[in-house]
ZAZA-45704 format. One record per residue (C-alpha): residue in one letter; z, y, x. Coordinates in steps of 0.001 Angstrom, whole numbers, plus 500000, padded with zeros to 6 digits. Layout:
AZYX...
% end
This chain:
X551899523534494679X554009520543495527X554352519999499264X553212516754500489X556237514147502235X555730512948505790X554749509721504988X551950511103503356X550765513220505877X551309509972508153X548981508217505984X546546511234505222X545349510935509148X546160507401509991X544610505272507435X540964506554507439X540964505227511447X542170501664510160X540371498574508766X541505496760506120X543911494511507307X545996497333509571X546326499176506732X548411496820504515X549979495524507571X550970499132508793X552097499777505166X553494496518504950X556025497771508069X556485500936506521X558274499525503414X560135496877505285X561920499954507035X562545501814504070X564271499130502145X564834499103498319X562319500972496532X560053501143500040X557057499239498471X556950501777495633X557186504928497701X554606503281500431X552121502588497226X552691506133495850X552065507797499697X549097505790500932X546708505365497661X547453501386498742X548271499432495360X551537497525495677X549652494086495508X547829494790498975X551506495834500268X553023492552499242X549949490509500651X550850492657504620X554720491209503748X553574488167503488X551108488305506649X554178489659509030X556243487281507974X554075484095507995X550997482909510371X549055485766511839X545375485317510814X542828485631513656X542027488585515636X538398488248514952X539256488385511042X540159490762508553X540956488732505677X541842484979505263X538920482277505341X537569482396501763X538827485818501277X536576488223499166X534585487690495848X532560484305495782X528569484333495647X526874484187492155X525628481014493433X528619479576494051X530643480764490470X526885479684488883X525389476782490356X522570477010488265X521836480444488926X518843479146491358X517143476381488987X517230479054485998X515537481667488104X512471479222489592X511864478845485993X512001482579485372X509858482977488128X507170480144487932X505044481338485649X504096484093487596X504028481936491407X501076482594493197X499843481098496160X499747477932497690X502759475264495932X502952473142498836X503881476282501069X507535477270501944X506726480818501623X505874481445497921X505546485409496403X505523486728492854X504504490212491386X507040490791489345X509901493234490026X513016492471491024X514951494745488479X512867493434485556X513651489983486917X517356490598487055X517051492253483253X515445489321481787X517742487103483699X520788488921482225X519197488614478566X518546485293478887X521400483763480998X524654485822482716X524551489258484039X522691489235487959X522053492701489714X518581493301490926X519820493241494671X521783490081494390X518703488508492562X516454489834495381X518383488394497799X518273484992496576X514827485237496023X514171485662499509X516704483773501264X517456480786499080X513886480330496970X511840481408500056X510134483877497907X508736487762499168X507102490453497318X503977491052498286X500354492801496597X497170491146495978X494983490510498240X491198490632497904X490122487097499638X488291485415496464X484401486173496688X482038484819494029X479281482354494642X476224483752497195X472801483351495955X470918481136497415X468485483356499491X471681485699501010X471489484871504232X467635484951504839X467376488210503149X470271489784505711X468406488018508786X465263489313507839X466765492852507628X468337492420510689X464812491434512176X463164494386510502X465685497106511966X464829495144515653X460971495647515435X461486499134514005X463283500465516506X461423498661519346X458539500481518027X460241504115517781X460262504038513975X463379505733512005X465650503300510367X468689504820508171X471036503790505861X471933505274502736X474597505300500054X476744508007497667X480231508197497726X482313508828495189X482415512547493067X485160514812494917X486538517696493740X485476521245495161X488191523547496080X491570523482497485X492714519891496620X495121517421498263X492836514923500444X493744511783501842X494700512115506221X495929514285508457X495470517140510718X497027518934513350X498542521891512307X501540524401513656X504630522655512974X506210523590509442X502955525044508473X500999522286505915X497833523695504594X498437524827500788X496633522881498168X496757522834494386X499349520835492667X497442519179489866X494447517616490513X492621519523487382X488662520036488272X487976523688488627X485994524588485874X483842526640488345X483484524965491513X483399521661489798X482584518238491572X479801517130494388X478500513899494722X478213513168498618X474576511554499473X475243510412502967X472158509326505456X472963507384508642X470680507374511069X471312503949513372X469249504433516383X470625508037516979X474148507260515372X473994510378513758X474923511231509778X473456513783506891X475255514395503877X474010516484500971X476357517315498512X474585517274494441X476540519604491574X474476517688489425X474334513787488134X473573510908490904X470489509887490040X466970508028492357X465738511791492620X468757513228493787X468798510305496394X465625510901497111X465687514448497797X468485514377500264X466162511712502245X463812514351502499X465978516679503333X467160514662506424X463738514015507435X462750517803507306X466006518699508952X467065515780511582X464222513110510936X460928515041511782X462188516516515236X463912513309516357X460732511107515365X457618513353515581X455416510444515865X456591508605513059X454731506642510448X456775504361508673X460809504400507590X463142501672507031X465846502523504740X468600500250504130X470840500649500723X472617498838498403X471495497762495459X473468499794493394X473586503303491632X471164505583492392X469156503596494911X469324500471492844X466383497929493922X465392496977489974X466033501568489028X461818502116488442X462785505846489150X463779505191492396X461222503267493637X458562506221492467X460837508682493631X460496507005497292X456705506349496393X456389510438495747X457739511132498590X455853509466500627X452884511018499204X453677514512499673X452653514690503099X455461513472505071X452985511427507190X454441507875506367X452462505397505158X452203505406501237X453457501966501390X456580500113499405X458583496657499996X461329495614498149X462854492175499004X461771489562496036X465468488506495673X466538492068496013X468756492751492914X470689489701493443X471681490849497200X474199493483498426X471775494695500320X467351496224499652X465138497232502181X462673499483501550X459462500941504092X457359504006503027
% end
């Protein structure tokens, strides 16, 4: 193995604590003392290419440039912008179709990516990297990426807002009059067994709770359909969890459930029940089934009156209210 020269050795721990313009100028010195042939062996030593050598010649022996500088003013690669004026106008037009938001704003944002941007850009014009395109984007086109946001809400019907007040004044008078008033609605089917949930818990550190890795139903276990009841004077919840299809019955069934379980000791002397639901799924206010369901059960000796009221406008509304 060929031992290395002092001047590489010199180089080896001196250069890596240098910036770039104390390196050429310290090589730059170097060759000046070595005479004839010094740029060569200074090139060969430090990894520097004789080009950056010649430019620290020419920077001892003319004007100095500024302490607060490494390079010249100007010095380094110029801006795409700058080698391709048009760089900006042909990417607005790239862009534009897929603008959203407000034109008159400064701050516009598209959904496209940046590195399909720069591709297209590249096909259709000169080569751009996706950073560099990003970049003027944001800074120069006042763009930002950004997801959709859900702000657009179709047309109410006419009746909306009476329908929600006179919910609102039915869950008053209940209450004032010790009557139970929930809310109901099912959630969406979850797996059963050890899958990855959305959240957090505390655990021991470096200890994570095993799950499986694929999502893949067990063929066992299966899914559950949460039916959850919310009681609102007691601010208490039920949840009953169906193996089977979400249908009025099945909603139906956990409401008598709650009432056997939480409803009937909290409210002993209860004869009516408001239940507020949307009007969706199972508990749909035009679903027949459920509104026999809730007429069944009131007739099976629960003690409420066999009595039920669906608002006229109520399958046009978020929101029916039904009394049994």
């Amino acid at each position: 193995m060929a031992t290395r020269s002092p001047l590489e050795r010199k180089y080896e721990q001196l250069l890596p604590l240098l910036n770039e313009r104390q390196r050429r100028l310290v090589a730059a010195a170097d060759a000046q003392l070595l005479g004839h042939g010094g740029i060569l062996r200074v090139s060969a030593a430090s990894g520097l290419s004789r080009t950056t050598i010649h430019r620290g010649l020419r920077e001892l022996e003319g004007a100095p440039i500024p302490d607060d500088r490494v390079r010249e003013a100007g010095g380094g690669r110029k801006q795409i912008e700058q080698q391709q004026p048009a760089v900006l106008r042909e990417l607005e037009q790239l862009v534009a179709p897929a603008t959203r938001g407000d034109p008159m704003s400064p701050l516009r944002w598209t959904c496209k990516n940046t590195t399909r941007l720069a591709a297209e850009q590249s096909r259709k014009v000169y080569p751009i990297g996706a950073r560099t395109l990003a970049r003027s984007l944001e800074k120069d086109l006042n763009y930002s990426l950004q997801a959709n946001r859900k702000t657009r809400e179709e047309a109410s019907h006419p009746d909306r807002n009476a329908q929600f007040e006179y919910i609102a004044e039915q869950t008053r008078m209940f209450r004032q009059r010790g009557q139970a008033v929930i809310s109901v609605d099912t959630k969406k089917k979850e797996l059963v067994g050890e899958f990855k949930n959305g959240g957090r818990e505390w655990q021991p550190k470096r200890s994570p709770e095993a799950v499986q890795t694929h999502d893949f139903p067990d063929k066992v276990l299966g899914k559950v359909a949460p039916y959850g009841v919310y009681e609102v004077s007691g601010n208490r919840g039920w949840v009953k969890a169906g193996l089977d299809h979400d249908t009025a019955e099945f909603a139906t069934a956990a409401i008598g459930r709650w009432w056997r379980r939480m409803g009937s000791p909290t409210y002993p002397e209860a004869s009516e029940l408001l239940i507020l639901a949307d009007s969706g799924g199972s508990n749909r206010s035009r679903t027949r089934l459920w509104k026999v369901a809730l007429q069944r059960l009131a007739a099976s000796g629960s003690g409420f009156v066999t009595f039920l009221r669906v608002p006229a406008n109520g399958a046009k509304s978020n929101i029916a209210c039904s009394v049994i």
